[in-house]
LUMMAR-45443 format. One line per 3 residues: number of its first residue (from 1); their letters; for each residue x, y, z of N, C-alpha, C. Coordinates in steps of 0.02 Angstrom, whole numbers, m for minus. Example, Ala and Ser with C-alpha at 12.3 -4.5 7.8 and 13.67 -1.06 7.14 Angstrom:
// LUMMAR-45443
1	AS	660:m284:390:615:m225:390:660:m165:390 | 642:m112:354:684:m53:357:645:2:394
END
This chain:
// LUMMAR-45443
1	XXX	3913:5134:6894:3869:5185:6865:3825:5154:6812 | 3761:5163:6808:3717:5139:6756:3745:5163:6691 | 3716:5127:6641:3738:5139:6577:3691:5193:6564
4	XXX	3695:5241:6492:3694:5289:6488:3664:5284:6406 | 3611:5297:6389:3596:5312:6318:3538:5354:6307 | 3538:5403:6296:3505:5485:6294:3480:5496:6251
7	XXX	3472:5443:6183:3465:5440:6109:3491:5483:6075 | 3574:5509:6092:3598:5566:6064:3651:5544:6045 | 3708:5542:5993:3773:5534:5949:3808:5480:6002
10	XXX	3814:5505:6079:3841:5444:6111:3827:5408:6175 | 3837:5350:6163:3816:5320:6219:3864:5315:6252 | 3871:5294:6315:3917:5271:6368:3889:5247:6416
13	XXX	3946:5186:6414:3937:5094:6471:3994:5143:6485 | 3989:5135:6581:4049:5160:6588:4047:5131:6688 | 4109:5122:6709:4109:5110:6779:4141:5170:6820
16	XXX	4148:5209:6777:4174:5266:6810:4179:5292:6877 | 4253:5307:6912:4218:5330:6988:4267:5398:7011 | 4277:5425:6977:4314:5505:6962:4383:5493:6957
19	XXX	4399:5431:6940:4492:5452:6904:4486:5429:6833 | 4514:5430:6787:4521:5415:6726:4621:5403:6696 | 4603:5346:6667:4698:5330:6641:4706:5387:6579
22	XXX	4661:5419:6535:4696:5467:6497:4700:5437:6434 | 4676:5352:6425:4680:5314:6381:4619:5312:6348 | 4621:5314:6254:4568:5290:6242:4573:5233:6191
25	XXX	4563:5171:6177:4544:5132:6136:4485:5091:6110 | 4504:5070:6030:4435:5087:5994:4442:5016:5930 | 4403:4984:5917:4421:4927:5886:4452:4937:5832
28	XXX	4492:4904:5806:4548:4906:5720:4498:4915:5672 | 4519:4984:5638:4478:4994:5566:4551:4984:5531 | 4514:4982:5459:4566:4957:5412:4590:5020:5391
31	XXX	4656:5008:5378:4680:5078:5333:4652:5084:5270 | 4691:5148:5257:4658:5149:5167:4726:5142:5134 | 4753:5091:5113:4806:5072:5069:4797:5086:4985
34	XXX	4743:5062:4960:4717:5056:4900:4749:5111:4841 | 4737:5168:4892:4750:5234:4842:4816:5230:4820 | 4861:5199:4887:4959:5217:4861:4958:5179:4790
37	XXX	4905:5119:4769:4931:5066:4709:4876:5105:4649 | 4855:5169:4646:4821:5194:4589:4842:5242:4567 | 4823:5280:4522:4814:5352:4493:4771:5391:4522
40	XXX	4791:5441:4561:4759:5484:4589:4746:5551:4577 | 4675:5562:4545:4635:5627:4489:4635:5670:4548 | 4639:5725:4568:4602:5777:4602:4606:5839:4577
43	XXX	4542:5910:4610:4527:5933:4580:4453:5925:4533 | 4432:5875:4565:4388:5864:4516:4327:5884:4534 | 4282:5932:4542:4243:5985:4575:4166:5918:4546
46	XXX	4149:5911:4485:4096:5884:4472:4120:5816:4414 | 4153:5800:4379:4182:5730:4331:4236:5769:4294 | 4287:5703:4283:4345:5709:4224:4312:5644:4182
49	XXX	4353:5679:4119:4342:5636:4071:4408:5590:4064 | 4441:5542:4050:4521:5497:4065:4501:5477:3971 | 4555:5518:3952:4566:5499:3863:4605:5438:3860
52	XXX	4592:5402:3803:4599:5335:3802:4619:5342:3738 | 4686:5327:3704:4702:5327:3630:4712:5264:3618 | 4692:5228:3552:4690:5162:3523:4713:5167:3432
55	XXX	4725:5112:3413:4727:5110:3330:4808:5105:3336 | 4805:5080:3283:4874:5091:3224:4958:5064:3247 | 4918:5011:3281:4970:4943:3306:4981:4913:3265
58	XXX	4947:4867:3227:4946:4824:3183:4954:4744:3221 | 4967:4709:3162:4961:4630:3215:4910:4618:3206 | 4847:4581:3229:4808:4544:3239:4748:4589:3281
61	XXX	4682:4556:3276:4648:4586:3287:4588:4659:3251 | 4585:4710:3281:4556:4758:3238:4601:4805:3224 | 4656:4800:3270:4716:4855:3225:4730:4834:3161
64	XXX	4720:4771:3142:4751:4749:3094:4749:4790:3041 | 4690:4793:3011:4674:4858:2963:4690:4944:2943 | 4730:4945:3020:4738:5042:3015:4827:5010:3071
67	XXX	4865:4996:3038:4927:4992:3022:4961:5058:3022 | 4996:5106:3051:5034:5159:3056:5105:5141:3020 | 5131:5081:3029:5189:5059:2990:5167:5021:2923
70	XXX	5195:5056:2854:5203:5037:2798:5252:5010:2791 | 5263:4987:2722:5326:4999:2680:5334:5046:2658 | 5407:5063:2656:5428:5118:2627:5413:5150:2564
73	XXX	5399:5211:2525:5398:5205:2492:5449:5275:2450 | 5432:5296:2383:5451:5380:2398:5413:5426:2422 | 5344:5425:2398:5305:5471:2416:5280:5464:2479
76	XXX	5226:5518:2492:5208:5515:2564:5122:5498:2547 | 5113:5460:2577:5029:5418:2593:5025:5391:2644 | 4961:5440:2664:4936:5447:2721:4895:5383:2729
79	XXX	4915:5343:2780:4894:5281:2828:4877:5257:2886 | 4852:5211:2898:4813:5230:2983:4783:5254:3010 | 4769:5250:3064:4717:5282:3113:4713:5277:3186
82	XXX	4706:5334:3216:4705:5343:3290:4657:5366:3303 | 4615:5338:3364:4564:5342:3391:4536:5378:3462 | 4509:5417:3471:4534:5450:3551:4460:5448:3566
85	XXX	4452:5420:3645:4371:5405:3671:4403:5429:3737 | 4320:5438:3769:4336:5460:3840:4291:5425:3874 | 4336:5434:3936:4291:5374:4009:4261:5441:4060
88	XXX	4204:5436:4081:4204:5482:4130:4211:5444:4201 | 4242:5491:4250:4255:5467:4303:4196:5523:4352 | 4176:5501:4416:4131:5561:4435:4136:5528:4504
91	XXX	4168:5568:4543:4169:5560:4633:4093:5578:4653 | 4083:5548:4693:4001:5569:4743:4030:5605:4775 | 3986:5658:4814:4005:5680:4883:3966:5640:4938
94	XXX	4020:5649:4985:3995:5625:5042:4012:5673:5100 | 3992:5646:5160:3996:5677:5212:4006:5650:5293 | 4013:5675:5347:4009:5672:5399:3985:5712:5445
97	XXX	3903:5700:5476:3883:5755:5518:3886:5713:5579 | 3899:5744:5627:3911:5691:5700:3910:5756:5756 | 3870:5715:5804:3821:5787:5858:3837:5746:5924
100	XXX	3886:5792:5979:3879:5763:6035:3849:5799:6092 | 3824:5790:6137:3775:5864:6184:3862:5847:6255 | 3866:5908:6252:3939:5907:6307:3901:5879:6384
103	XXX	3817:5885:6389:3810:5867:6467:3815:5796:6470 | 3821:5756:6428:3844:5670:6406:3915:5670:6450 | 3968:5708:6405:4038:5707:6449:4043:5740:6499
106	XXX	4011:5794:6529:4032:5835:6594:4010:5774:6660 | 3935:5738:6628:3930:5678:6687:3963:5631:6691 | 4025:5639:6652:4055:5574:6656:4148:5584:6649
109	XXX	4185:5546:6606:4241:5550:6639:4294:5612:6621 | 4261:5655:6575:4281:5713:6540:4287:5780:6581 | 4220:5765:6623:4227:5836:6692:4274:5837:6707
112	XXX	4341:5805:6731:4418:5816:6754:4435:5872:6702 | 4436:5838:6644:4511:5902:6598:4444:5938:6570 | 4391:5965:6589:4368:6041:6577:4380:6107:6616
115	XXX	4373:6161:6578:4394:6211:6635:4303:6234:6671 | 4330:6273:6730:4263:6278:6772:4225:6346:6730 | 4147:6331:6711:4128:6382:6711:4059:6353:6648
118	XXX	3995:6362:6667:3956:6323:6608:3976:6331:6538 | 4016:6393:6512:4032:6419:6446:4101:6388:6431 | 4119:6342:6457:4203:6328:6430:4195:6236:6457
121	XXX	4143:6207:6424:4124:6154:6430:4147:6118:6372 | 4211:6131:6329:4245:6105:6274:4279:6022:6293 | 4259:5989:6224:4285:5938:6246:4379:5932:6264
124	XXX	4376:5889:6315:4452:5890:6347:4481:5845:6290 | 4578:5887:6297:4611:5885:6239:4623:5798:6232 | 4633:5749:6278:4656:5690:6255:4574:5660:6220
127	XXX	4511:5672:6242:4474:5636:6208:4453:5664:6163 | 4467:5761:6134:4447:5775:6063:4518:5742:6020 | 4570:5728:6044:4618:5694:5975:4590:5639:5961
130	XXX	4581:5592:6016:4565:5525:5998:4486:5540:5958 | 4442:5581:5966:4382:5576:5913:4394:5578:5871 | 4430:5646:5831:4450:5641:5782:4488:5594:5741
133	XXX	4552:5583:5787:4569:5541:5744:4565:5466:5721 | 4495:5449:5773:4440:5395:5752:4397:5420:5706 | 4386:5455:5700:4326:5483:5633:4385:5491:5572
136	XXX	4450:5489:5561:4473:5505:5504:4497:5431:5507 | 4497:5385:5539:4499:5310:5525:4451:5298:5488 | 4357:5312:5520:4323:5286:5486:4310:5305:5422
139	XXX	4325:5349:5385:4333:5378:5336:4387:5365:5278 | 4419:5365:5296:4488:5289:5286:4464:5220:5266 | 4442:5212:5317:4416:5128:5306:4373:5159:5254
142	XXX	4335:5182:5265:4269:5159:5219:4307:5172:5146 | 4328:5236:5126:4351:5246:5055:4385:5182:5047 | 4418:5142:5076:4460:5097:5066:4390:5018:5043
145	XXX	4353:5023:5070:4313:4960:5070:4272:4990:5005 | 4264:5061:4982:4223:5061:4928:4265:5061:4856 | 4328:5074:4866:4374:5051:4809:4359:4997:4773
148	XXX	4352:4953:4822:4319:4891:4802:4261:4848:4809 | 4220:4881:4853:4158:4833:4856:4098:4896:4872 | 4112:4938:4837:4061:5012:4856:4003:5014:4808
151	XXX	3940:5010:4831:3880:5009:4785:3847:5089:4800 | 3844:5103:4736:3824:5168:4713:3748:5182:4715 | 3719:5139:4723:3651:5140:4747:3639:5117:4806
154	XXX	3681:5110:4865:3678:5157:4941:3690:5207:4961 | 3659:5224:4993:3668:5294:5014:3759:5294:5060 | 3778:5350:5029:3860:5357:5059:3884:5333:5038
157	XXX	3872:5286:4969:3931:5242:4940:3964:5270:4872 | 4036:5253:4842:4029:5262:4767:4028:5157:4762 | 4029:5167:4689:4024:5097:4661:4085:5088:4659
160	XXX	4102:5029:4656:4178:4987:4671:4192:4935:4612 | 4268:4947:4617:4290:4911:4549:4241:4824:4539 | 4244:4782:4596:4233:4722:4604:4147:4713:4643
163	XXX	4126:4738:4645:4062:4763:4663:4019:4731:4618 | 3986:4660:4663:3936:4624:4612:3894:4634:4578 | 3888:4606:4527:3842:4628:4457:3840:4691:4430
166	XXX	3855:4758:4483:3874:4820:4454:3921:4858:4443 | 3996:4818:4479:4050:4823:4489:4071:4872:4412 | 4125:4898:4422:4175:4935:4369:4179:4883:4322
169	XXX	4229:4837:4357:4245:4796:4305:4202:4751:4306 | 4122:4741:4316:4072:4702:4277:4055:4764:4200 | 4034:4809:4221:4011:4864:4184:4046:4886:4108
172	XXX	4114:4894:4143:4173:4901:4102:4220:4827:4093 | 4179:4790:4055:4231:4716:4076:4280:4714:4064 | 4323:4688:4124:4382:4665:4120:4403:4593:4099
175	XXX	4482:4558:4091:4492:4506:4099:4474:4453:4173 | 4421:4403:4135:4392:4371:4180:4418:4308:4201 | 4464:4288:4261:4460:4214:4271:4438:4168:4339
178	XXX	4394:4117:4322:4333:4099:4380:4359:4048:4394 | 4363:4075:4485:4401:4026:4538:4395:3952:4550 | 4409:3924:4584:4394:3834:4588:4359:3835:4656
181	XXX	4355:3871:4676:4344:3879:4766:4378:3929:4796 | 4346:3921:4873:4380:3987:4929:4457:3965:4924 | 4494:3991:4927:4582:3996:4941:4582:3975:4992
184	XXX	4642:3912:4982:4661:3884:5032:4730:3883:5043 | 4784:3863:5099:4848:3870:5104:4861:3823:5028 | 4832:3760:4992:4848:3721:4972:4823:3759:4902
187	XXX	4789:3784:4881:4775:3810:4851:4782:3872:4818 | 4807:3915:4843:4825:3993:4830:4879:3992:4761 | 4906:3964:4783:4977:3959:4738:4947:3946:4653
190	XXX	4901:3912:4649:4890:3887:4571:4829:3923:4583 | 4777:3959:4606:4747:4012:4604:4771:4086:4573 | 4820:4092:4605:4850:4157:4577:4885:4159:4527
193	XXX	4932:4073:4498:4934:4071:4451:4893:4073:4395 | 4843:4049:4399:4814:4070:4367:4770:4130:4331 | 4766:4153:4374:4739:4237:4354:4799:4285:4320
196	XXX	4876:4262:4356:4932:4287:4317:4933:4281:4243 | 4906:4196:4210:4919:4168:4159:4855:4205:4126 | 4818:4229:4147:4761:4260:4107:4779:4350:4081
199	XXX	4830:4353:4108:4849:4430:4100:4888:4443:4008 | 4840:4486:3994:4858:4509:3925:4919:4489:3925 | 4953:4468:3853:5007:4460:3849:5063:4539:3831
202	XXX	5037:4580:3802:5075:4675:3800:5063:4678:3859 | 5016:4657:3914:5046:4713:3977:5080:4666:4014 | 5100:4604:4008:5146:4561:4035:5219:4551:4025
205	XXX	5228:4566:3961:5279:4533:3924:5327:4590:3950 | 5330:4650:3986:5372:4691:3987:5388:4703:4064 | 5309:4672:4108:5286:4680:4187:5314:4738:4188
208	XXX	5275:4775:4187:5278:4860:4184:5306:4891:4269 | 5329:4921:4288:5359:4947:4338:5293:4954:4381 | 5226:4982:4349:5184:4987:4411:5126:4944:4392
211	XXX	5134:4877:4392:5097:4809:4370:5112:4785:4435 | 5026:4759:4464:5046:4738:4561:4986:4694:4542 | 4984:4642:4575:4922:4609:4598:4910:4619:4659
214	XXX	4852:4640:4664:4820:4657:4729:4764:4605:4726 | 4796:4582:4794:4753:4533:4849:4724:4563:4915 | 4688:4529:4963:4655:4536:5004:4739:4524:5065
217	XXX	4724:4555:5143:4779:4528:5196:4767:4433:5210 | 4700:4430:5189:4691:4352:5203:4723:4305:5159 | 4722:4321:5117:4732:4287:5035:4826:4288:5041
220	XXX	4856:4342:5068:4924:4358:5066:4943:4321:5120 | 4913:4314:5187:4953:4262:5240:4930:4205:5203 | 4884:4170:5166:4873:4107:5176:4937:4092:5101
223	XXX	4952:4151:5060:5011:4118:5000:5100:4133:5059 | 5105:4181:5092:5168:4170:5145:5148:4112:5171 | 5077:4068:5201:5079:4004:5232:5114:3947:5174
226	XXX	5086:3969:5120:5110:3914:5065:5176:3917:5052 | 5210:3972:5054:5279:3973:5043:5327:3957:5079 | 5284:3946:5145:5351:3938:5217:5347:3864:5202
229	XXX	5278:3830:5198:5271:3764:5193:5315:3732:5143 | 5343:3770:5078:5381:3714:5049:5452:3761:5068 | 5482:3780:5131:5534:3821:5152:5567:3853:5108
232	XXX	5523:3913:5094:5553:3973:5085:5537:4030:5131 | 5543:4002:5205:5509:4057:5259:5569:4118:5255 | 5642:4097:5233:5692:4153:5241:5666:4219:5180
235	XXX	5635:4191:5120:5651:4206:5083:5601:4256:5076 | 5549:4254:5122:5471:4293:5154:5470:4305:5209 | 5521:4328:5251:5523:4342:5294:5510:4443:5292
238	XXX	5455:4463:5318:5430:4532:5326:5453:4578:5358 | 5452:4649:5340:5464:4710:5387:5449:4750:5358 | 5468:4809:5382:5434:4868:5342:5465:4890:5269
241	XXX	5521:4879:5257:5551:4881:5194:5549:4826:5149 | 5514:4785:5166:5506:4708:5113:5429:4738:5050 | 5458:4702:4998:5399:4715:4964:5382:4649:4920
244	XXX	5342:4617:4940:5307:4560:4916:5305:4546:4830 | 5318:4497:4819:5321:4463:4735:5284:4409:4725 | 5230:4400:4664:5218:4327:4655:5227:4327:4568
247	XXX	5283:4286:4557:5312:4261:4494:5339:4337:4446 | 5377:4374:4504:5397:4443:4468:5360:4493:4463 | 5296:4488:4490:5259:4552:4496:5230:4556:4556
250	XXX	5256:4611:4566:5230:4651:4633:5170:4642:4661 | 5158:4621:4734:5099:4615:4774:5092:4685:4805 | 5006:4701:4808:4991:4757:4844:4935:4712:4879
253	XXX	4947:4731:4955:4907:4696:5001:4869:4742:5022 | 4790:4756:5012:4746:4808:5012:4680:4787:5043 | 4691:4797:5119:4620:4778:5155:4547:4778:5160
256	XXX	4545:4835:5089:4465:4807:5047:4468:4783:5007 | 4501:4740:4981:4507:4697:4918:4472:4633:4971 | 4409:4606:4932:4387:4552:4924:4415:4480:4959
259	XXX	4424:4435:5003:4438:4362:4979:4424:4348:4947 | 4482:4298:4908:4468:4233:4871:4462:4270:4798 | 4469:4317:4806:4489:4370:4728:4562:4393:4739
262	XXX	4575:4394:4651:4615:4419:4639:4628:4469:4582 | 4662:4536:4571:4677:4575:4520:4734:4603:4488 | 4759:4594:4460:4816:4614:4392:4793:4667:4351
265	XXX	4865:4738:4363:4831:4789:4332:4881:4827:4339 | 4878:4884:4290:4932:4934:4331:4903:4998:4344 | 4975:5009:4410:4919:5084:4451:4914:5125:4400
268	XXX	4920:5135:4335:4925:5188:4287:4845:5168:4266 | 4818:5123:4290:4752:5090:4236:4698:5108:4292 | 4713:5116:4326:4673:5133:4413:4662:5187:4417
271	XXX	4624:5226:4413:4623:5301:4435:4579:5308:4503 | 4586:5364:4564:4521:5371:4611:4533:5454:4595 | 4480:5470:4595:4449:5523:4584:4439:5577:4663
274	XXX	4450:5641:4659:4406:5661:4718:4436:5762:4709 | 4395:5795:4729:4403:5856:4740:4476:5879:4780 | 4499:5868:4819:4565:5853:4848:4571:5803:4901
277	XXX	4629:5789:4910:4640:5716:4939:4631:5750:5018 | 4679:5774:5019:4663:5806:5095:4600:5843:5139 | 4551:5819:5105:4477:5858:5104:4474:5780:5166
280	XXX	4482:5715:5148:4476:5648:5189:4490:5655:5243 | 4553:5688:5275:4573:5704:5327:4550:5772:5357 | 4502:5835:5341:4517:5891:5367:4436:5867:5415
283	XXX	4428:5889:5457:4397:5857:5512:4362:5925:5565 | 4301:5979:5553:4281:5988:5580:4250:6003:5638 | 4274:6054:5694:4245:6046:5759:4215:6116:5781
286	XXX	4148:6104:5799:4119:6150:5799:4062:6170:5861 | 4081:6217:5910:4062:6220:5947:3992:6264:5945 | 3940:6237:5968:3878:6265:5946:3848:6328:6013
289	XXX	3890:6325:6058:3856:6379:6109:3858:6431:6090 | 3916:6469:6053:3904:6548:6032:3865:6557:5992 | 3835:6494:5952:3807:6534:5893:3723:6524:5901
292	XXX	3715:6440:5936:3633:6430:5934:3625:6417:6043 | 3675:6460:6064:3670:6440:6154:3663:6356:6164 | 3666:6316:6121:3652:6251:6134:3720:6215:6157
295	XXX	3711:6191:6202:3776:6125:6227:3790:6059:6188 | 3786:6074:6123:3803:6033:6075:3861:6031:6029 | 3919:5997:6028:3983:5996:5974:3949:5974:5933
298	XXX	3952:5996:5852:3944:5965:5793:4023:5936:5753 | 4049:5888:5743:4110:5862:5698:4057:5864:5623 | 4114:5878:5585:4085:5871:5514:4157:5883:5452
301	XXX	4142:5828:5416:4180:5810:5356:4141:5818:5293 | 4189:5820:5259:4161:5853:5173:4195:5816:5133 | 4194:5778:5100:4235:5756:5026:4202:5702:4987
304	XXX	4249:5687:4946:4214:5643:4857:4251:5602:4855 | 4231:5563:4818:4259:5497:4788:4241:5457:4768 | 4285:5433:4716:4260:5388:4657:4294:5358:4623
307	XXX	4299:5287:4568:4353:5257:4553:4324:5238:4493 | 4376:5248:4423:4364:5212:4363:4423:5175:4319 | 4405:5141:4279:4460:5099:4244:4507:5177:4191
310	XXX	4560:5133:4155:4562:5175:4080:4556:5106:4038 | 4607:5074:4028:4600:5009:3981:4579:4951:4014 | 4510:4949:4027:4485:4883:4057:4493:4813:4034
313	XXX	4527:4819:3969:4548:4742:3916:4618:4729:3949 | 4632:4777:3977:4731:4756:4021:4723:4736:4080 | 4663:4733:4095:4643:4711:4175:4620:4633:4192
316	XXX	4652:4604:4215:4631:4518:4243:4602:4525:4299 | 4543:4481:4337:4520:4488:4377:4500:4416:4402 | 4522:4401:4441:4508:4313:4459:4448:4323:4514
319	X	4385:4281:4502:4340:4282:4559:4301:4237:4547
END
């Protein structure tokens, strides 16, 4: 059968000759991991503000001066100072409008699982699951790739923590440490050490329960390559209940994170933002004959999102 492109939502290459396996597959999008290793705001109809309290540590630095601990004395004199600022966080909206004309599938391998009659020309049940639940992949992926590399001056994007020259943490600087080169099996190991060794010493000294370095899946096989190589393959050996360590702190392996970068942080310092989470997944199907007589499905998605620091001075960022 000739190929097929109508300049309408879909095309179809197809050899079709009236049986069909019932199968559909569709190339690997990435999950959205990112969110399980953050703070997750929702509710948030138009911006939150994320309060940030500072002062009256003492030690070194600018606390030094507004000290909350005295010496004792008898009387009471009032000392110190606490400071309270706010970050705004602000999700974009985005969307999904997606238009298919049903005479695309009735000529092709979909006419089997419809029922007879021009008005009940609905898409058949194995290829409306698989749309959908390819459109809530791509939606997935993408929030996942703009976590971290999302520019806010494209259209459909928010801005992303690591996002060049306009990145979060360019904007809001974080702890900076600059790589020697792309990561190599030979290399990773004193790469990541090093970005470890750059990590504040208060948010280290205690490695906080939700303190993870998040790497890229590339960056994470090529440090398991480094580790089998000097045999510790038992000791990295994977499954679904394993949870990855480099020098006592937790790895989060997050498929829009960057190569050849690396970040130290905790999910408490991470926030993503969005009106409700489940807004990502609710997925639209809308049959247009009753309302405009047209033989057109419309799919359509609705939701926000957006990502900001709280203490961007606790954040290391190797790149």
């Amino acid at each position: 059968m000739a190929d097929k492109a109508r300049g309408k939502a879909l095309d179809i290459t197809t050899n079709y000759c009236g049986d069909h396996a019932g199968q559909y597959i569709a190339a690997a999008l990435k999950e959205s991991v990112t969110t399980g290793y953050m703070t997750m705001l929702e509710n948030i109809k138009y911006e939150r503000n994320i309060s940030l309290l500072s002062g009256g540590y003492g030690g070194s630095g600018d606390d030094a001066a507004i000290n909350l601990v005295q010496a004792r004395t008898c009387d009471f004199t009032n000392a110190g100072e606490l400071a309270l600022a706010d970050k705004t966080l602000k999700p974009v909206p985005l969307q999904i409008n997606y238009q298919i004309c049903k005479q695309d599938i009735v000529d092709d391998w979909q006419a089997a699982q419809m029922k007879a009659g021009q008005w009940n020309t609905a898409l058949g049940a194995d290829f409306s699951t698989f749309l959908l639940s390819r459109i809530a992949g791509i939606i997935a992926q993408h929030s996942e790739n703009n976590i971290w590399t999302g520019a806010a001056a494209t259209a459909g994007q928010f801005e992303g923590f690591t996002t060049a020259g306009t990145g979060v943490f360019t904007t809001d600087p974080v702890t900076t440490v600059a790589i020697g080169g792309a990561f190599t099996v030979s290399t990773v190991v004193a790469e990541l050490t090093a970005c470890l060794t750059a990590v504040p010493s208060a948010v280290y000294s205690h490695i906080a329960e939700d303190l993870y370095m998040y790497v890229s899946p590339t960056t994470y096989r090529m440090y398991i390559a480094a580790m089998s190589a000097e045999g510790y393959i038992n000791a990295y050996s994977m499954n679904d209940q394993y949870q990855p360590f480099f020098e006592g702190v937790k790895m989060a392996v997050c498929p829009g994170m960057p190569d050849n970068q690396a970040v130290v942080a905790q999910a408490s310092n991470l926030f993503y933002g969005t009106d409700l989470l489940s807004d990502e997944t609710e997925i639209r199907v809308l049959d247009m004959a009753p309302i405009d007589g047209s033989d057109n499905i419309r799919i359509v998605a609705k939701y926000t999102g957006g990502v900001q620091t709280g203490w961007a001075s606790d954040i290391t960022w190797a790149s």
